[in-house]
Structure formats: structure tokens, C-alpha cells
ROSE-4610 file (N, C-alpha, C; in Angstrom, 1 decimal, always signed):
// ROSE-4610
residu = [X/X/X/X/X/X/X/X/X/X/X/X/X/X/X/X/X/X/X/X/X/X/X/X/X/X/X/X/X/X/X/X/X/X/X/X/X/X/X/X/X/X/X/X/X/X/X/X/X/X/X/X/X/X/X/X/X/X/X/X/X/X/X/X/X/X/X/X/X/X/X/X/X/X/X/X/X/X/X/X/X/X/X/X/X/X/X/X/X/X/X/X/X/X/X/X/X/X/X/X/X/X/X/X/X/X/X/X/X/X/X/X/X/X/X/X/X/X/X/X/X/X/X/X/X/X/X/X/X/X/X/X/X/X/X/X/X/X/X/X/X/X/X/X/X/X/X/X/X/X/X/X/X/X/X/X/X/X/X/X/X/X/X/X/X/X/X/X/X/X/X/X/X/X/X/X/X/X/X/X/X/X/X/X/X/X/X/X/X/X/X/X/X/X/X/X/X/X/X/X/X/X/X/X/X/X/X/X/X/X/X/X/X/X/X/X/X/X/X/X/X/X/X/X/X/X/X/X/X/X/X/X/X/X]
num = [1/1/1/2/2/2/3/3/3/4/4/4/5/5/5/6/6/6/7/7/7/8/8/8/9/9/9/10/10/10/11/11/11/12/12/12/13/13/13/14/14/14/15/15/15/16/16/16/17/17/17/18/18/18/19/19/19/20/20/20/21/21/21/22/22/22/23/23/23/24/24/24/25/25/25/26/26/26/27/27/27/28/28/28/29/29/29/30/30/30/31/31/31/32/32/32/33/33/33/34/34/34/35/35/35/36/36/36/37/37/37/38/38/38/39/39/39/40/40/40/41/41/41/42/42/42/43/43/43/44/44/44/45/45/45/46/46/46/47/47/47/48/48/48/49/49/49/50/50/50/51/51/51/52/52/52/53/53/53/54/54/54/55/55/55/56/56/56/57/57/57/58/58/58/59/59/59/60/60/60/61/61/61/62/62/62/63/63/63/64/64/64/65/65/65/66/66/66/67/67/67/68/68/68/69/69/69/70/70/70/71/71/71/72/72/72/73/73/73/74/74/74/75/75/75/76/76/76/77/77/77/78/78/78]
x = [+13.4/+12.3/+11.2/+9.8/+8.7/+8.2/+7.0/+6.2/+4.2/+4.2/+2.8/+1.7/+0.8/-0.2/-1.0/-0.4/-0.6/+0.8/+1.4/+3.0/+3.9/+3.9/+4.9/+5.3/+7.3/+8.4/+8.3/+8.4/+8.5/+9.7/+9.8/+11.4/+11.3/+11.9/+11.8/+13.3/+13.5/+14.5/+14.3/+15.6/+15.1/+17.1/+16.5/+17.2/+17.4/+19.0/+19.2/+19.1/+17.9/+17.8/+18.3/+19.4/+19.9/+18.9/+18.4/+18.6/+16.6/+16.0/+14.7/+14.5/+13.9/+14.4/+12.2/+11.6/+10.2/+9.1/+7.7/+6.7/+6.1/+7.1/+6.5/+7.8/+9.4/+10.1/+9.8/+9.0/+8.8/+7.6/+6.7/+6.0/+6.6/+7.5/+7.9/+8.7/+9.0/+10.2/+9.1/+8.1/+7.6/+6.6/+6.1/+5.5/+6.2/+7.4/+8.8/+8.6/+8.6/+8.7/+7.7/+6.8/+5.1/+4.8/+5.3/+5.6/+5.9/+6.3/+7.1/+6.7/+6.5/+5.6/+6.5/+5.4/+6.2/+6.6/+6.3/+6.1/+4.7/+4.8/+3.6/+3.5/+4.4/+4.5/+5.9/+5.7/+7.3/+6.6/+7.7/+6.8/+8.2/+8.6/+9.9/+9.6/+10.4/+10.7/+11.7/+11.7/+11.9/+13.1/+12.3/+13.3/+14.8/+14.6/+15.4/+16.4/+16.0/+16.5/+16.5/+15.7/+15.3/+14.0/+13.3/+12.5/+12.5/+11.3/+11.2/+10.9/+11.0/+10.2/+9.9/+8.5/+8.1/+7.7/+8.9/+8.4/+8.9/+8.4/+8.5/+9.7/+10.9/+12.0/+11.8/+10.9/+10.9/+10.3/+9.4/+9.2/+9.8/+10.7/+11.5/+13.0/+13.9/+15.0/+15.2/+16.5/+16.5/+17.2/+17.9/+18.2/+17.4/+16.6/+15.3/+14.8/+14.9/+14.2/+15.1/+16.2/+16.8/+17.4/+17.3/+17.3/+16.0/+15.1/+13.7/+13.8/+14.8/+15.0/+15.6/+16.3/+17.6/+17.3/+16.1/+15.3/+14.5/+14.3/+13.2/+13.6/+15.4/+16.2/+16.5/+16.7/+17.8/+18.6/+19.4/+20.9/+20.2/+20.6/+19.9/+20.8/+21.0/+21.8/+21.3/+21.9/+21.2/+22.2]
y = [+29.7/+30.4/+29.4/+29.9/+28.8/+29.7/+28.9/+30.2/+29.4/+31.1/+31.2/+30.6/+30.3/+30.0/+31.0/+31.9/+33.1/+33.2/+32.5/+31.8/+32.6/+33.9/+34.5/+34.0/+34.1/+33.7/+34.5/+33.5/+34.0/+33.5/+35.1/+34.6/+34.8/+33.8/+34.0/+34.0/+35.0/+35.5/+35.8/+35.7/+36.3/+37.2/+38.4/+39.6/+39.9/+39.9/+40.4/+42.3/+42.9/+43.9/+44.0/+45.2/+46.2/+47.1/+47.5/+48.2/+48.2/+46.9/+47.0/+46.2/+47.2/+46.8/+46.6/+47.0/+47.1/+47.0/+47.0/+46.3/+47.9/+48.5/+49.8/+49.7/+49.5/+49.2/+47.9/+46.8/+45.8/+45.9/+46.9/+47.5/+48.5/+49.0/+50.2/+49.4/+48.4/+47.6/+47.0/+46.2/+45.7/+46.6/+47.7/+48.5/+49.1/+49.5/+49.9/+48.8/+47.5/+46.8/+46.3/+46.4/+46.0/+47.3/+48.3/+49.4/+49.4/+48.7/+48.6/+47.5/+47.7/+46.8/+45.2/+44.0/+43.0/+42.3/+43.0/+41.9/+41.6/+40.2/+39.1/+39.2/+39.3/+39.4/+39.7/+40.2/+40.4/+40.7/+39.6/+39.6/+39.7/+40.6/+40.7/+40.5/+39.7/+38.8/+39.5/+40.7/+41.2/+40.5/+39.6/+38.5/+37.9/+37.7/+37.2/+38.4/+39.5/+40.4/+40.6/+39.8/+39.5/+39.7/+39.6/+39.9/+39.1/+38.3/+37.2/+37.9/+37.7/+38.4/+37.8/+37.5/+36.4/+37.5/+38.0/+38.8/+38.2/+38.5/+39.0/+39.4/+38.6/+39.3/+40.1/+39.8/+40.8/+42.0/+42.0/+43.8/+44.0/+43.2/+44.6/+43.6/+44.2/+43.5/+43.7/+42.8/+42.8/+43.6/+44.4/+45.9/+46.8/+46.8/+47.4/+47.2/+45.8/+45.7/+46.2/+45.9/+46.2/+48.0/+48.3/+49.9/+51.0/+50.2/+50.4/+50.2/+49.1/+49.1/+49.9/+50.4/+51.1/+52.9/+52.9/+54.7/+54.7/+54.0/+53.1/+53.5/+53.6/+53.9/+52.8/+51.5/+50.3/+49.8/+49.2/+48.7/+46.9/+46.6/+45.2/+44.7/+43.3/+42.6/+41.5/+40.7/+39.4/+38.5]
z = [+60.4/+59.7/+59.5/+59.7/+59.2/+58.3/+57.7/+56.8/+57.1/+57.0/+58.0/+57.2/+57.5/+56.3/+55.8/+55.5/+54.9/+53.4/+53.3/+52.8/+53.0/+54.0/+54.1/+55.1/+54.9/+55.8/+57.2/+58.5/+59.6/+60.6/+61.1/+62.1/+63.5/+64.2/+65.5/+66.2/+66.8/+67.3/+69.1/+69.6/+70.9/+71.0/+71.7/+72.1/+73.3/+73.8/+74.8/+74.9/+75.8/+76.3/+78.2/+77.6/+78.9/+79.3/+81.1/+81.2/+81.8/+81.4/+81.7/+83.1/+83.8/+85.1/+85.7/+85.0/+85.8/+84.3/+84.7/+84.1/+83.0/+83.3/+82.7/+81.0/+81.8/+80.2/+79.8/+79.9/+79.3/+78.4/+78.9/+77.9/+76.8/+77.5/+76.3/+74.8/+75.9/+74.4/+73.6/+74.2/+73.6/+72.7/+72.8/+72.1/+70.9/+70.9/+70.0/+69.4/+69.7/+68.5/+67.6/+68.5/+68.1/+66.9/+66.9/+66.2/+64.7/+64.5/+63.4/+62.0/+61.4/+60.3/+60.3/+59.8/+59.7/+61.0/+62.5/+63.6/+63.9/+64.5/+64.7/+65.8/+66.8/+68.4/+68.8/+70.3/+70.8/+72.4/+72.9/+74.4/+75.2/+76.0/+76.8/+78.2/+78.9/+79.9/+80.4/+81.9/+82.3/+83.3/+83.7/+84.5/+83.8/+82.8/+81.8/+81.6/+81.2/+80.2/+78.5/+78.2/+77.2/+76.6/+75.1/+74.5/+73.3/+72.8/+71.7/+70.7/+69.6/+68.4/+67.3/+67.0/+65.8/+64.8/+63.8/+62.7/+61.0/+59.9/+58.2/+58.0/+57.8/+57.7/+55.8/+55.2/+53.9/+53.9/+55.6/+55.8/+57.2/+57.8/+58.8/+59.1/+59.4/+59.3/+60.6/+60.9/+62.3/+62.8/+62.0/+62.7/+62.9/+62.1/+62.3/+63.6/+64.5/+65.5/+67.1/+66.5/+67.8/+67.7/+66.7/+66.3/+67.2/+67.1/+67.5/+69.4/+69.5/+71.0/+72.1/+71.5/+71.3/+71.6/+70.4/+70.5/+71.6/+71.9/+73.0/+74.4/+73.9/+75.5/+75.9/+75.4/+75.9/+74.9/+75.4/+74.8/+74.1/+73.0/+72.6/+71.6/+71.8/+71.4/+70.5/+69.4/+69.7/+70.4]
């Protein structure tokens, strides 16, 4: 966790996402989470399988984010 110079707490996480195979679900994940109050960024690496996310864990929790991946229509882990 760092904290922003704004003094709120920031977390950076990275998530394994199933199931994103092309430039159209790397957008969709990334939009699902960009969605949701309390993320800073979330940039998903198609190649990888994966997806980073620098968010506020006192406005969205991280089930929250991979819940969001999930409705989204992929499988997400940390």
C-alpha cells in the first residue's frame, strides 16, 4: 500500500483473468473495473492473462473488483 498525495491509501494488485483471448475483452475487463468507484487505473495484459489494478481499498474492496470481472464474463483470481 502507498498513499497518494491526496493522503488516501493506495493498492496495487495484479489478477489473474480466464478467458480474455482478444483486444475487445481486454477492454471489457478493463472497463468493469474502471467502473467501479475507488480505482485509479486497471490496465489488462492480454498476453499475460492478467490485469493490474491501482485502487482505494476504503472505497472498493477487492472482491468488489474481481466480482466486477467475473459479471464482465471472466473467471479472476488473485
Amino acid at each position: 500500500m502507498t498513499e497518494c498525495c491526496s493522503g488516501s491509501v493506495r493498492s496495487d494488485v495484479t489478477l489473474n483473468v480466464s478467458g480474455m483471448t482478444c483486444e475487445h475483452c481486454k477492454k471489457s475487463v478493463e472497463a468493469a473495473v474502471e467502473a467501479l468507484p475507488g480505482i485509479e487505473s486497471a490496465k489488462a495484459i492480454i498476453q499475460d492473462g492478467r490485469v493490474n489494478v491501482s485502487f482505494e481499498p476504503a472505497k472498493v474492496s477487492l472482491d468488489d473488483i474481481l466480482e466486477a470481472i467475473r459479471e464482465a464474463g471472466f473467471e479472476a483470481e488473485e
